[in-house]
C-alpha positions as CSV (number, residue, x, y, z in Angstrom):
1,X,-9.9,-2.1,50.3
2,X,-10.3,-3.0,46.3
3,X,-7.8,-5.7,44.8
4,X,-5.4,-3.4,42.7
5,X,-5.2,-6.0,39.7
6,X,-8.9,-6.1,39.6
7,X,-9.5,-2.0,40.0
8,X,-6.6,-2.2,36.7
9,X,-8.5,-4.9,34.5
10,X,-11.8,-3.2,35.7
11,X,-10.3,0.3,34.1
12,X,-8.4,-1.3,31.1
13,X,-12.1,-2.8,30.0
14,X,-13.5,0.7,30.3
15,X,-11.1,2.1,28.4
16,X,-11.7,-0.9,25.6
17,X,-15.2,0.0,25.8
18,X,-15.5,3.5,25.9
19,X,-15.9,5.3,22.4
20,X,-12.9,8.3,21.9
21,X,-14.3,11.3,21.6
22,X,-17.4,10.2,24.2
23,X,-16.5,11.5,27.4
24,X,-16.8,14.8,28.5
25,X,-13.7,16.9,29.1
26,X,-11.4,13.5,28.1
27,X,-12.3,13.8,24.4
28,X,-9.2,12.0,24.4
29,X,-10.2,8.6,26.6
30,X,-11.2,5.4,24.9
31,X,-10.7,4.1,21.7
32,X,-11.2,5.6,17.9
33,X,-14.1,4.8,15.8
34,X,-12.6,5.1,13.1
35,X,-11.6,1.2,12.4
36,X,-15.3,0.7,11.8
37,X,-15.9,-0.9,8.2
38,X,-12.2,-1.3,7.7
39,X,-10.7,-4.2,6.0
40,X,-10.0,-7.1,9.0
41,X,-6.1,-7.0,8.6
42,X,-5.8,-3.0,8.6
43,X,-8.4,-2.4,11.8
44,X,-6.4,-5.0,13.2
45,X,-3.2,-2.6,13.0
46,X,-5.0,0.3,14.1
47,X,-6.8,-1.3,16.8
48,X,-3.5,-2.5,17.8
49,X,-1.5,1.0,17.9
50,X,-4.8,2.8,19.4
51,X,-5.2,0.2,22.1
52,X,-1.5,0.6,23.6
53,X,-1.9,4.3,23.4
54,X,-5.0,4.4,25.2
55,X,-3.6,1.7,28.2
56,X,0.1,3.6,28.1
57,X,-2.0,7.3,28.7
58,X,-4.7,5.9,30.8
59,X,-3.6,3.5,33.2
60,X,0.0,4.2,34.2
61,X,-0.2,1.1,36.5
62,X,0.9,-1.2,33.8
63,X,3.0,-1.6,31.2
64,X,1.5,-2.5,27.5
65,X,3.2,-5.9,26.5
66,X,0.8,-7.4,23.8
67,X,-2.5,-7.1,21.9
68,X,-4.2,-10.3,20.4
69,X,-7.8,-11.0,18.3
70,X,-9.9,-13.3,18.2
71,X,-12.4,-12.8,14.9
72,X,-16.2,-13.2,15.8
73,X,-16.7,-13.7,11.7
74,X,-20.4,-14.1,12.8
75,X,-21.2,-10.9,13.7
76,X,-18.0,-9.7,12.1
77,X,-16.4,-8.4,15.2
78,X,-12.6,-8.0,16.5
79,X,-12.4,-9.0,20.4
80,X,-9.0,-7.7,21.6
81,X,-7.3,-9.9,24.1
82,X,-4.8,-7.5,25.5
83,X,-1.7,-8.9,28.0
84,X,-0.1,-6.2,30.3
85,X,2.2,-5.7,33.2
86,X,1.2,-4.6,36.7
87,X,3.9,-2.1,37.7
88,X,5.3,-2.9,41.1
């Protein structure tokens, strides 16, 4: 038997990961491009909105409570540190 809160971080990193639009019949799993090249502040926002629709329509074992960055100014990447709530 799998541990349920890993087999529910395990699917909320795939859904982080996976491009919308990438999948096969689920056109709709994952998260948008579309924040690509945007200004830090505004793909921020829309990172924000598309990441708690994703986790809300994708893994109805939790509840979405709060998304976070951290800014990789490097390589000029958002890391998204997302919290949740296992449902009981």
């Amino acid at each position: 038997m799998t541990d349920p809160v890993e087999s529910v971080l395990q699917n909320i990193a795939v859904i982080l990961s996976t491009p919308k639009g990438s999948v096969p019949m689920y056109r709709d799993f994952g998260i948008s491009v579309d924040i690509l090249d945007r200004p830090i502040p505004v793909a921020k926002a829309m990172m924000t909105a598309d990441i708690k629709e994703a986790i809300e329509q994708w893994e109805p074992r939790v509840t979405f409570i709060s998304v976070d960055f951290m800014e990789d100014e490097l390589n000029g990447r958002l890391i998204p540190m997302v919290e949740v709530e296992i449902n009981p």
